[in-house]
PQR file of N, CA, C, O and H, with PARSE charges and radii, in Angstrom:
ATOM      1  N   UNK A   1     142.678 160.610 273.608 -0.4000 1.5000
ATOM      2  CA  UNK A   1     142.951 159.637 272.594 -0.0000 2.0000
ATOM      3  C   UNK A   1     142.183 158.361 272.923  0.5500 1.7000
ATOM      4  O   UNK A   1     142.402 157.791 273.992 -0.5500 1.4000
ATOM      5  N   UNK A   2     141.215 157.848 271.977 -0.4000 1.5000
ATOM      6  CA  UNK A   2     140.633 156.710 272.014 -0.0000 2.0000
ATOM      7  C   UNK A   2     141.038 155.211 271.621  0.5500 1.7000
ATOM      8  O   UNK A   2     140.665 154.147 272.114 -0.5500 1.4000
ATOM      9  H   UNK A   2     141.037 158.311 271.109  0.4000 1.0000
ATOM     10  N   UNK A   3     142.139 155.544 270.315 -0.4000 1.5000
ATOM     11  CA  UNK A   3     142.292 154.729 269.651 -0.0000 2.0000
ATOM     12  C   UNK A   3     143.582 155.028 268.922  0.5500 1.7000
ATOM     13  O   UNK A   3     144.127 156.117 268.741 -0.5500 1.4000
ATOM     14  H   UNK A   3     142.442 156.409 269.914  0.4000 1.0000
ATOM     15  N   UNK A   4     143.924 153.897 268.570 -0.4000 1.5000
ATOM     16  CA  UNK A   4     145.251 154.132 267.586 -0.0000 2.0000
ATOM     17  C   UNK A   4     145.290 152.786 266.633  0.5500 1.7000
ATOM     18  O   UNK A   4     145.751 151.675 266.897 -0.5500 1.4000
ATOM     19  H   UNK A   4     143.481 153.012 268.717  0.4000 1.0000
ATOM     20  N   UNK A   5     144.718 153.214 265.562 -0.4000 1.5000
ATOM     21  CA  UNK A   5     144.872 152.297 264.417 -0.0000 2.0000
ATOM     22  C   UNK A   5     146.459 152.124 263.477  0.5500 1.7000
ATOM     23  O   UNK A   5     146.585 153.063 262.691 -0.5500 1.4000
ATOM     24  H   UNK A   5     144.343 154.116 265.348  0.4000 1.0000
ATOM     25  N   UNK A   6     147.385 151.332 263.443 -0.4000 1.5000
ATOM     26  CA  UNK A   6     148.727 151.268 262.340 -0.0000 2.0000
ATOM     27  C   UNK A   6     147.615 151.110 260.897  0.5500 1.7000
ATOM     28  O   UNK A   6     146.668 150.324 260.910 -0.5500 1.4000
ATOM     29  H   UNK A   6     147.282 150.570 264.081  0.4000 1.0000
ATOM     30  N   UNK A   7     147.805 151.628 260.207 -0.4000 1.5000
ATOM     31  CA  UNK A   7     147.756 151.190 258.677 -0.0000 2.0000
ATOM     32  C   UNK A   7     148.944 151.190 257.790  0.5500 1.7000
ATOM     33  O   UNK A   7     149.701 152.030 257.303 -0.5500 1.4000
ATOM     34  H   UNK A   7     148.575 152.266 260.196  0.4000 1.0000
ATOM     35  N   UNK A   8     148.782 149.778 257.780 -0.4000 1.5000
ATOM     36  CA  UNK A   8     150.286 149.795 256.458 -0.0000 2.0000
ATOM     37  C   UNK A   8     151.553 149.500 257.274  0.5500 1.7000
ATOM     38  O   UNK A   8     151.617 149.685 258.490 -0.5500 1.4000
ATOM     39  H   UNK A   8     148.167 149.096 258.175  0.4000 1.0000
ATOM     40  N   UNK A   9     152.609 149.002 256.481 -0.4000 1.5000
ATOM     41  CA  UNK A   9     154.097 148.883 256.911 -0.0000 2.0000
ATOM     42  C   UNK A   9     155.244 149.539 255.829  0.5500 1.7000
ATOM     43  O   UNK A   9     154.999 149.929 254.688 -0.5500 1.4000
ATOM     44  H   UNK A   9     152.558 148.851 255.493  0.4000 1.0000
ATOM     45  N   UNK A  10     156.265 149.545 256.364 -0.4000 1.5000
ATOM     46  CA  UNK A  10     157.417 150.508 255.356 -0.0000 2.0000
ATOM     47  C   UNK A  10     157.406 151.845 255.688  0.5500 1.7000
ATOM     48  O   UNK A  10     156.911 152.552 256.566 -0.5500 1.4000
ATOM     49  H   UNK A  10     156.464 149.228 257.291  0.4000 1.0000
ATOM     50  N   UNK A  11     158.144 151.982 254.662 -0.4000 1.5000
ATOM     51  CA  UNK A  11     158.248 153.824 255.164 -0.0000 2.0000
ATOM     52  C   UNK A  11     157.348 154.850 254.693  0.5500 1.7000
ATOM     53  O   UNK A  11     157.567 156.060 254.763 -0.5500 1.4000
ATOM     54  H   UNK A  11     158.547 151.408 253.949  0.4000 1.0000
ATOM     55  N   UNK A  12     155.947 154.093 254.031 -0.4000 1.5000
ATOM     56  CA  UNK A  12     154.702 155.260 253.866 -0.0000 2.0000
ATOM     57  C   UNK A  12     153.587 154.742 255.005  0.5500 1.7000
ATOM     58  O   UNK A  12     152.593 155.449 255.170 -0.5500 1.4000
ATOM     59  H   UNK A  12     155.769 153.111 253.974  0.4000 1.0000
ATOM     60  N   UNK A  13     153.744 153.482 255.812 -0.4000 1.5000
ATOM     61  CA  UNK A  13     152.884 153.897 256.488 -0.0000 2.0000
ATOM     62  C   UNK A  13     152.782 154.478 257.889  0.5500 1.7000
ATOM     63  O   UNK A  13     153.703 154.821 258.630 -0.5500 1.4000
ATOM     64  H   UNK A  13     154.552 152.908 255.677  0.4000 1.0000
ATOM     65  N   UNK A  14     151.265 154.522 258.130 -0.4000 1.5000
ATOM     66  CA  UNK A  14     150.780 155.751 259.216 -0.0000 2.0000
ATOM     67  C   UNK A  14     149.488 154.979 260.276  0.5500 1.7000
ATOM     68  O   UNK A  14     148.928 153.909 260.042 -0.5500 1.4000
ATOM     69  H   UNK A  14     150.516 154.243 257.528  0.4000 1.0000
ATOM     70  N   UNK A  15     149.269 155.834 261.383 -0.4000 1.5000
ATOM     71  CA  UNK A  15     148.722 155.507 262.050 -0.0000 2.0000
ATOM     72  C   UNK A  15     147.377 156.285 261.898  0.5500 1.7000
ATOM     73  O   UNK A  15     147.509 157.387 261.366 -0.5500 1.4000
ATOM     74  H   UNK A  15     149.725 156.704 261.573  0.4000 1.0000
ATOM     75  N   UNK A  16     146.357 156.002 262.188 -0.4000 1.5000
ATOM     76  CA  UNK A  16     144.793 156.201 262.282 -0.0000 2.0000
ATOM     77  C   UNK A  16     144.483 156.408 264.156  0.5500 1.7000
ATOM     78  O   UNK A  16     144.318 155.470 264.936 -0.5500 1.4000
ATOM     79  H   UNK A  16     146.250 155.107 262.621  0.4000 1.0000
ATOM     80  N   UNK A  17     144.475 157.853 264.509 -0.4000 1.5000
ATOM     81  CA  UNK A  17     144.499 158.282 265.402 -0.0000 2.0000
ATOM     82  C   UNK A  17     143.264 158.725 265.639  0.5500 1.7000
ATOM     83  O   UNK A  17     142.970 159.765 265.051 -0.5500 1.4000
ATOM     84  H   UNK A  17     144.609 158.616 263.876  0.4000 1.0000
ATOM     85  N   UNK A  18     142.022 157.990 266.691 -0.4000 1.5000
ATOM     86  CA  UNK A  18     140.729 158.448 266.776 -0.0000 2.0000
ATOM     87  C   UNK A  18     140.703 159.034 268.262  0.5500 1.7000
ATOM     88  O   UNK A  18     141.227 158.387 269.168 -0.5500 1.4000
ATOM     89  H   UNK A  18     142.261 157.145 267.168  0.4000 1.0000
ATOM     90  N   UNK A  19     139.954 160.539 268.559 -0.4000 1.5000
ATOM     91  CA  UNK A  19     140.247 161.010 269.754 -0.0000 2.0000
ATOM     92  C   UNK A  19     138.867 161.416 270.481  0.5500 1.7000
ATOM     93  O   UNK A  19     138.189 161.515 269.458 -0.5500 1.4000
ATOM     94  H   UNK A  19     139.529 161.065 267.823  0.4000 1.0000
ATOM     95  N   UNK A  20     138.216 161.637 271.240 -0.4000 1.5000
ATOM     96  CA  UNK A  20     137.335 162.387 271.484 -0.0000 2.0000
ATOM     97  C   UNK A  20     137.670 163.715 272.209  0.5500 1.7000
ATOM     98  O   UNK A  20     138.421 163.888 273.169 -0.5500 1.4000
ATOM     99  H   UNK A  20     138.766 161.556 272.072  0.4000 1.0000
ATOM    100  N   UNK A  21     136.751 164.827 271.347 -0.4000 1.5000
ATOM    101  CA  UNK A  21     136.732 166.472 272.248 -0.0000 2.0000
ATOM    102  C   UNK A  21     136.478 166.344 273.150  0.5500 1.7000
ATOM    103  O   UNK A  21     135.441 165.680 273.149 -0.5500 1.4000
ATOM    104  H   UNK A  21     136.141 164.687 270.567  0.4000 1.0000
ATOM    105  N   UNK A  22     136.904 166.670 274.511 -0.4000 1.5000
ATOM    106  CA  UNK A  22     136.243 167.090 275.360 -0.0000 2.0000
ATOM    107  C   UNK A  22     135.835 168.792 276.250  0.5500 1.7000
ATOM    108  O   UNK A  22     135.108 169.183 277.163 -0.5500 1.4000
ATOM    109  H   UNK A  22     137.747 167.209 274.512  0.4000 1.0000
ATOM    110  N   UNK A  23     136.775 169.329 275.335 -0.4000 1.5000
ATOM    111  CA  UNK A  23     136.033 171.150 275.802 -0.0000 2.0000
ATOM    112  C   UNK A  23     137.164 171.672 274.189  0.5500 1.7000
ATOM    113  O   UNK A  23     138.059 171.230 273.469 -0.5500 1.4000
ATOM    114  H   UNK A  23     137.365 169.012 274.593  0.4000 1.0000
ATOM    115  N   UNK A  24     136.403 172.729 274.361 -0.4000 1.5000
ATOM    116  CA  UNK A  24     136.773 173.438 273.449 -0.0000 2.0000
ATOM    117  C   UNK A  24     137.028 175.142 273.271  0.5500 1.7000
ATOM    118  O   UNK A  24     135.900 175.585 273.057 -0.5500 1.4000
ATOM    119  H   UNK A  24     135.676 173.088 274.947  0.4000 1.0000
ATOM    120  N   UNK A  25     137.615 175.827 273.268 -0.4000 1.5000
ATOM    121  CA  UNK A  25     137.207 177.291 272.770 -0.0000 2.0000
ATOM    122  C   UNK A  25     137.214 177.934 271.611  0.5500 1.7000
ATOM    123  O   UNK A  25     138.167 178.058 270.843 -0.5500 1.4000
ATOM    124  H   UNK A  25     138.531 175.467 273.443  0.4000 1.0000
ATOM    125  N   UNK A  26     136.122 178.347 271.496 -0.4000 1.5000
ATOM    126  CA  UNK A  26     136.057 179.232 269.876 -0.0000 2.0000
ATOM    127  C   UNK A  26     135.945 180.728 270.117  0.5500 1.7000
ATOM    128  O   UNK A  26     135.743 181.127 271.264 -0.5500 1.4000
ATOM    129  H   UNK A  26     135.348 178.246 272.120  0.4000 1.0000
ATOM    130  N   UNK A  27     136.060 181.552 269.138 -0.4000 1.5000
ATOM    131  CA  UNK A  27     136.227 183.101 269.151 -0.0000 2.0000
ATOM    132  C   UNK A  27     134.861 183.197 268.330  0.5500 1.7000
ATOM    133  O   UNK A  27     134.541 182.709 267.246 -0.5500 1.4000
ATOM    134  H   UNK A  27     136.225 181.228 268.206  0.4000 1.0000
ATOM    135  N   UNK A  28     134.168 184.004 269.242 -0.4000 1.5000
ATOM    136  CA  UNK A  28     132.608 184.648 268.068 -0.0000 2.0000
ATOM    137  C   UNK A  28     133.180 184.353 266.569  0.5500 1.7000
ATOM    138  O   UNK A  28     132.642 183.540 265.817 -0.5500 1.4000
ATOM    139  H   UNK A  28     134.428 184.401 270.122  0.4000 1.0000
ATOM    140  N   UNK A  29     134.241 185.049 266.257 -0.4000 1.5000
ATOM    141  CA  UNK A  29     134.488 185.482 264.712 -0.0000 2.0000
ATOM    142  C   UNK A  29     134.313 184.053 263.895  0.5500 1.7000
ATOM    143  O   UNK A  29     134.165 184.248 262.688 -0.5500 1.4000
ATOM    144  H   UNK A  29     134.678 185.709 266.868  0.4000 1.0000
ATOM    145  N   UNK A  30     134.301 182.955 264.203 -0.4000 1.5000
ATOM    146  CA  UNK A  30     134.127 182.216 263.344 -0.0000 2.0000
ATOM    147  C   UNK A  30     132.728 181.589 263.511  0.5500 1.7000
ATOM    148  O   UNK A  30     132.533 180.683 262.702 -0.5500 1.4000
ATOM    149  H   UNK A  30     134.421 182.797 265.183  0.4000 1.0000
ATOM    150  N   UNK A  31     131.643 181.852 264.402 -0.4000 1.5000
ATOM    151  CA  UNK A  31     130.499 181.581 264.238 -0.0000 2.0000
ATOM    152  C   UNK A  31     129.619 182.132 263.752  0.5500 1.7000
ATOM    153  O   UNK A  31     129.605 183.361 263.682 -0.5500 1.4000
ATOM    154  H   UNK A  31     131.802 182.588 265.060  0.4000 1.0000
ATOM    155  N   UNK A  32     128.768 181.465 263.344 -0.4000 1.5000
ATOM    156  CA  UNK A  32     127.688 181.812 261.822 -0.0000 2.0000
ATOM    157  C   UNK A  32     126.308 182.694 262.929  0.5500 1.7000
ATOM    158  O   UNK A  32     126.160 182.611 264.149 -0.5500 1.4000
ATOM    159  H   UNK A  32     128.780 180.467 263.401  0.4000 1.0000
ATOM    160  N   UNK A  33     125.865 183.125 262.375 -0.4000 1.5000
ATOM    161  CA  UNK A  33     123.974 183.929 262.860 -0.0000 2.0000
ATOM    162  C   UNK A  33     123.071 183.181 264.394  0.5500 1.7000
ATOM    163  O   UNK A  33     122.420 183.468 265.398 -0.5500 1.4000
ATOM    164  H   UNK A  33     125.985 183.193 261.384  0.4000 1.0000
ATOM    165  N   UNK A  34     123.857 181.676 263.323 -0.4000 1.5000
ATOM    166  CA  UNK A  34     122.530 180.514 264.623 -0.0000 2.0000
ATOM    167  C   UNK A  34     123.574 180.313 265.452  0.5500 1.7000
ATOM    168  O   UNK A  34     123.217 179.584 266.378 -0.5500 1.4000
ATOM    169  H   UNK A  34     124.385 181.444 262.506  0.4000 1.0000
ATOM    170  N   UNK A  35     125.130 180.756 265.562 -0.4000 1.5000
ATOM    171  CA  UNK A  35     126.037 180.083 266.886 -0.0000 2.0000
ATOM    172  C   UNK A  35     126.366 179.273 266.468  0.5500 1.7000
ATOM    173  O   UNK A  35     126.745 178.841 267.557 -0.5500 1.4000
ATOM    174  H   UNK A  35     125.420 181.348 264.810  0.4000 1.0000
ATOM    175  N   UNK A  36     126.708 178.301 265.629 -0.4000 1.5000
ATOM    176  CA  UNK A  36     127.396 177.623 264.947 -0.0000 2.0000
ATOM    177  C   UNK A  36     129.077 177.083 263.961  0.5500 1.7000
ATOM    178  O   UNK A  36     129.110 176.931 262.739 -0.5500 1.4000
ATOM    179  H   UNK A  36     126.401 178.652 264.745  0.4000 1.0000
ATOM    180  N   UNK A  37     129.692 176.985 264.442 -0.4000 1.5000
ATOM    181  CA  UNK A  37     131.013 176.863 263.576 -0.0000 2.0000
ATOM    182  C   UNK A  37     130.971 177.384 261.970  0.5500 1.7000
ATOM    183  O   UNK A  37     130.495 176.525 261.227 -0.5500 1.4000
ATOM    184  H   UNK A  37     129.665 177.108 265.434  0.4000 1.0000
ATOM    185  N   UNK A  38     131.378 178.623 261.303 -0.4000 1.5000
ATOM    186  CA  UNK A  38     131.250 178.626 259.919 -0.0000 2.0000
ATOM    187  C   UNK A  38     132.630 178.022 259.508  0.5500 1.7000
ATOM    188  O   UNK A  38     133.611 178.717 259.771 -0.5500 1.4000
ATOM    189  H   UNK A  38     131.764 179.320 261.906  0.4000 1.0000
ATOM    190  N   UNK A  39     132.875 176.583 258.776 -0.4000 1.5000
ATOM    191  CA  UNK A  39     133.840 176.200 258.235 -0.0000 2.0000
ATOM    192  C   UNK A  39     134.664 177.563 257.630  0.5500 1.7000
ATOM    193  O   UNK A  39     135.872 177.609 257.862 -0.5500 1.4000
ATOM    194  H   UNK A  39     132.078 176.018 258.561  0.4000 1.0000
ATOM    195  N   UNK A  40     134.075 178.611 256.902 -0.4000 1.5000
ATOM    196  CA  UNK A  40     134.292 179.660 255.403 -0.0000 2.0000
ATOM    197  C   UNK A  40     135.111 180.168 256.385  0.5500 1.7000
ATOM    198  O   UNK A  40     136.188 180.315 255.806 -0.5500 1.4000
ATOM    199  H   UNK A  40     133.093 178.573 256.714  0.4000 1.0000
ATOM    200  N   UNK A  41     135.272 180.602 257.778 -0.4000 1.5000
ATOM    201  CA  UNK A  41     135.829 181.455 258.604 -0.0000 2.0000
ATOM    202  C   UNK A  41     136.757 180.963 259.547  0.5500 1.7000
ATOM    203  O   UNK A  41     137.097 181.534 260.583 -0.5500 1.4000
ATOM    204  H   UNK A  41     134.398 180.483 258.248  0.4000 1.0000
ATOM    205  N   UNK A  42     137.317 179.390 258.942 -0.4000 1.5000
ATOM    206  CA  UNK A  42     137.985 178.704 259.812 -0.0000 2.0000
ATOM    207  C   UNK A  42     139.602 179.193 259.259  0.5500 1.7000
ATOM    208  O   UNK A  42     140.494 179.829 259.820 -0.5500 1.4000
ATOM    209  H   UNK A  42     137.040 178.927 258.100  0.4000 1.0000
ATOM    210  N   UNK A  43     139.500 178.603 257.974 -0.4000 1.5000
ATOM    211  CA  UNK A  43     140.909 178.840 256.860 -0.0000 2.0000
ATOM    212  C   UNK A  43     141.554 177.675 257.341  0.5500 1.7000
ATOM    213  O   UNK A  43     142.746 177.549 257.622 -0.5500 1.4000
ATOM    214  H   UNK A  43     138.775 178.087 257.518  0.4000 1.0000
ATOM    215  N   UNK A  44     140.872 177.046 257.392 -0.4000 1.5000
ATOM    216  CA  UNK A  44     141.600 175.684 257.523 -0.0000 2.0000
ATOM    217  C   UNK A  44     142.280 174.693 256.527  0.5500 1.7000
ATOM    218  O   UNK A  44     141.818 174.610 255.389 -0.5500 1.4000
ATOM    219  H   UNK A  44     139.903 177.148 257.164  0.4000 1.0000
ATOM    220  N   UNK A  45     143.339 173.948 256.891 -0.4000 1.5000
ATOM    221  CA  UNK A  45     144.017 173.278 255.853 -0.0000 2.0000
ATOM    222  C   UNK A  45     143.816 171.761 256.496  0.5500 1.7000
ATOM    223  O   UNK A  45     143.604 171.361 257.641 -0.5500 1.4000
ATOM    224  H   UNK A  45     143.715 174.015 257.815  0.4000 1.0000
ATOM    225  N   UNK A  46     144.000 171.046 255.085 -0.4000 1.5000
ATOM    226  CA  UNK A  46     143.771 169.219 255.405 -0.0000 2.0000
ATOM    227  C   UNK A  46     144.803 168.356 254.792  0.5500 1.7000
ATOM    228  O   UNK A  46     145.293 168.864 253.783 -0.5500 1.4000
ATOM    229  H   UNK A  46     144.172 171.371 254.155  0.4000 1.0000
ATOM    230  N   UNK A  47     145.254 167.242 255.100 -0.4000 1.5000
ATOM    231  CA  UNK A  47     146.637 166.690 254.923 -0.0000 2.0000
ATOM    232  C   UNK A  47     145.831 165.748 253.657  0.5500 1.7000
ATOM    233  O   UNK A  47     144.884 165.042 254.002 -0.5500 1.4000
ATOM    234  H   UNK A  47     144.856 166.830 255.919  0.4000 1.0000
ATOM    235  N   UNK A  48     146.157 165.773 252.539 -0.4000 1.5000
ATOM    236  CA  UNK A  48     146.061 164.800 251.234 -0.0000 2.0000
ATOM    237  C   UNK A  48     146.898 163.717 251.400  0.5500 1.7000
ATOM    238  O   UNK A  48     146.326 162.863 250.721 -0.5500 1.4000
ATOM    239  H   UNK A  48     146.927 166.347 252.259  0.4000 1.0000
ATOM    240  N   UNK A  49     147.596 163.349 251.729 -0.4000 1.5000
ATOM    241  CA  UNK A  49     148.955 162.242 251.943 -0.0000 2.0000
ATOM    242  C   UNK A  49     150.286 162.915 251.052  0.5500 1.7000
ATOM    243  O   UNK A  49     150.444 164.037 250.572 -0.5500 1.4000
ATOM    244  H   UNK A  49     148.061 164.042 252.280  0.4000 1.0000
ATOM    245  N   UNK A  50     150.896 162.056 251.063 -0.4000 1.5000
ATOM    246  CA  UNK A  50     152.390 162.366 250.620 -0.0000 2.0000
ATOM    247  C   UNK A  50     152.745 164.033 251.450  0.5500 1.7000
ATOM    248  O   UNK A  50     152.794 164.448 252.608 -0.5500 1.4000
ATOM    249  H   UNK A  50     150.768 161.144 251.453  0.4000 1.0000
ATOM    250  N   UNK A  51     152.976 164.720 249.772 -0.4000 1.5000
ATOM    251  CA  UNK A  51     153.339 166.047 250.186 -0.0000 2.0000
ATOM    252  C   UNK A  51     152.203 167.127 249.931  0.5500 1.7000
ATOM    253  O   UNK A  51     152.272 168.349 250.062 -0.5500 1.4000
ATOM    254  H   UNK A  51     152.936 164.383 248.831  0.4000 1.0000
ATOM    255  N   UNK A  52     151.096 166.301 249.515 -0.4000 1.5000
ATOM    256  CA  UNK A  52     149.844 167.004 249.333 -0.0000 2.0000
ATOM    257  C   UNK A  52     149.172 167.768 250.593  0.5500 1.7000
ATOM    258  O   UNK A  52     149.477 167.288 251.685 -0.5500 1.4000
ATOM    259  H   UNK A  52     151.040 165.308 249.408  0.4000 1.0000
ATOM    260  N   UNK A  53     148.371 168.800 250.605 -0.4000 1.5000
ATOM    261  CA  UNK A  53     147.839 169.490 251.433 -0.0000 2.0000
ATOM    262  C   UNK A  53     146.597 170.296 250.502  0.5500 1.7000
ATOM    263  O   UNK A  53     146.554 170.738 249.354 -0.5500 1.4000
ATOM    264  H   UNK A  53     148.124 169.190 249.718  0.4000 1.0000
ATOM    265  N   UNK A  54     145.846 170.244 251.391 -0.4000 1.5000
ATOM    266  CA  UNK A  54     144.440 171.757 250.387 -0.0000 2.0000
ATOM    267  C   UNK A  54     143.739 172.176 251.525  0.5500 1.7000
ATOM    268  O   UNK A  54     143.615 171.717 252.661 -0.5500 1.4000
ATOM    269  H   UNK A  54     145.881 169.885 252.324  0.4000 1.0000
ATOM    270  N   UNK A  55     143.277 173.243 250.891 -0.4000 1.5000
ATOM    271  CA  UNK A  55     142.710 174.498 251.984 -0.0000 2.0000
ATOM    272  C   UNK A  55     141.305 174.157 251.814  0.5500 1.7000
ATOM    273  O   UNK A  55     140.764 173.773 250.778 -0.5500 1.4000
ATOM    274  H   UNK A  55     143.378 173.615 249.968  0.4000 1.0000
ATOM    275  N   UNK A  56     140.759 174.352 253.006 -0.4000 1.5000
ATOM    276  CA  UNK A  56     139.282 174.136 252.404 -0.0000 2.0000
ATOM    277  C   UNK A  56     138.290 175.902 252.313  0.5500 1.7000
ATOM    278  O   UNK A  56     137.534 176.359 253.171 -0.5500 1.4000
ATOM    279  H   UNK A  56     141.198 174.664 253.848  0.4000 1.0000
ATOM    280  N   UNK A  57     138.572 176.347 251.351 -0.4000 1.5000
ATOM    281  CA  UNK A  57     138.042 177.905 250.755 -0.0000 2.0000
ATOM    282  C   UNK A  57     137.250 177.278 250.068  0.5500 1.7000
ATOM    283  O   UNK A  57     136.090 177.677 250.163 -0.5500 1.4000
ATOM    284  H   UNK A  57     139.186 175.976 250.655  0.4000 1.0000
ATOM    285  N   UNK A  58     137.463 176.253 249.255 -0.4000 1.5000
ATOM    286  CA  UNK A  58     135.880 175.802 247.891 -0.0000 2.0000
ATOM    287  C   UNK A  58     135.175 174.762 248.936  0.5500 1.7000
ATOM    288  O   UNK A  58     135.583 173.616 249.128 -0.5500 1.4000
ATOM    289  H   UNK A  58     138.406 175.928 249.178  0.4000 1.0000
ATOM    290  N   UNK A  59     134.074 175.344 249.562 -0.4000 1.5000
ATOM    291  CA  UNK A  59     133.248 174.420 250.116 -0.0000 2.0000
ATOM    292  C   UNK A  59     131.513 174.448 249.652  0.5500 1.7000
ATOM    293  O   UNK A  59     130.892 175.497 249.815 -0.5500 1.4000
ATOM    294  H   UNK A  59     133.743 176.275 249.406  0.4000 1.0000
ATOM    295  N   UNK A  60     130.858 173.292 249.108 -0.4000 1.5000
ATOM    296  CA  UNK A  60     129.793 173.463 248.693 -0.0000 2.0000
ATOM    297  C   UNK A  60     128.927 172.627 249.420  0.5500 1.7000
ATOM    298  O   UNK A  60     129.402 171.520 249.674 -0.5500 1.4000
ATOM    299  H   UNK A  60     131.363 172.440 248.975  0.4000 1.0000
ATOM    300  N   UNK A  61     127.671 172.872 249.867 -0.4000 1.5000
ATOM    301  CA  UNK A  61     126.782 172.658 250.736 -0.0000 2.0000
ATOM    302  C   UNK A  61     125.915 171.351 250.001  0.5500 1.7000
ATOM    303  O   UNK A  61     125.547 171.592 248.852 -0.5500 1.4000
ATOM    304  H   UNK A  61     127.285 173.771 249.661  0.4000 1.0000
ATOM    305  N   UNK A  62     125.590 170.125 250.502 -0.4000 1.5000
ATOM    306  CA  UNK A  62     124.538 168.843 249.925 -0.0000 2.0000
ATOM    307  C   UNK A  62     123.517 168.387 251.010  0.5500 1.7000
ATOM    308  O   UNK A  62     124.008 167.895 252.026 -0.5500 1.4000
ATOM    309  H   UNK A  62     125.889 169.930 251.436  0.4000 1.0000
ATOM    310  N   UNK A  63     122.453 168.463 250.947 -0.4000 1.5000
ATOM    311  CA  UNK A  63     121.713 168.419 251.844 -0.0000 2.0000
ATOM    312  C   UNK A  63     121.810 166.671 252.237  0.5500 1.7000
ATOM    313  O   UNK A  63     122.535 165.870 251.646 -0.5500 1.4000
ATOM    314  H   UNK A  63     122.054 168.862 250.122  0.4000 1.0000
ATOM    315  N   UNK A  64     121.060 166.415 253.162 -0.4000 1.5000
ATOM    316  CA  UNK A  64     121.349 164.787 253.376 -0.0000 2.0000
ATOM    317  C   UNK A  64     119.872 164.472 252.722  0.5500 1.7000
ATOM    318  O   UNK A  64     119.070 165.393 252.568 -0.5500 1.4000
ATOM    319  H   UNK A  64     120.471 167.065 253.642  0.4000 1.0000
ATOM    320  N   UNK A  65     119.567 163.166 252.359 -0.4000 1.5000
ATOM    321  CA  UNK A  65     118.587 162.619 251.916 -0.0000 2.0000
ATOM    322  C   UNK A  65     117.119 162.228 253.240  0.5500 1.7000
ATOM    323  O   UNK A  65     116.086 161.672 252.870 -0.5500 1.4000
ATOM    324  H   UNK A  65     120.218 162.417 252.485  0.4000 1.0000
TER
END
């Protein structure tokens, strides 16, 4: 843990928690051809706020400029 940001007061707010990795393990099955993390093979879910949540299955690729 690097950091700990409060945002907000009352009973919706939350803290801003910044961490750094330092090791990790992954299973082949979710890496892509080049060895790489494939998000598509993670099935991962992401917190929207409130009682919201979404999966990330619709992911579309934008190259950077």
């Amino acid at each position: 843990m690097r950091q700990i940001i409060p945002c907000g007061t009352g009973p919706i707010a939350a803290n801003l928690v910044i961490g750094e990795i330092v090791m990790m393990h992954i299973v082949d099955e979710v890496l892509d051809d080049h060895g790489r993390i494939d998000p598509r093979k993670l099935q991962t879910v992401a917190r929207m706020g409130g009682d919201y949540w979404c999966r990330t299955t619709d992911l579309f690729e934008q190259k950077r400029p």
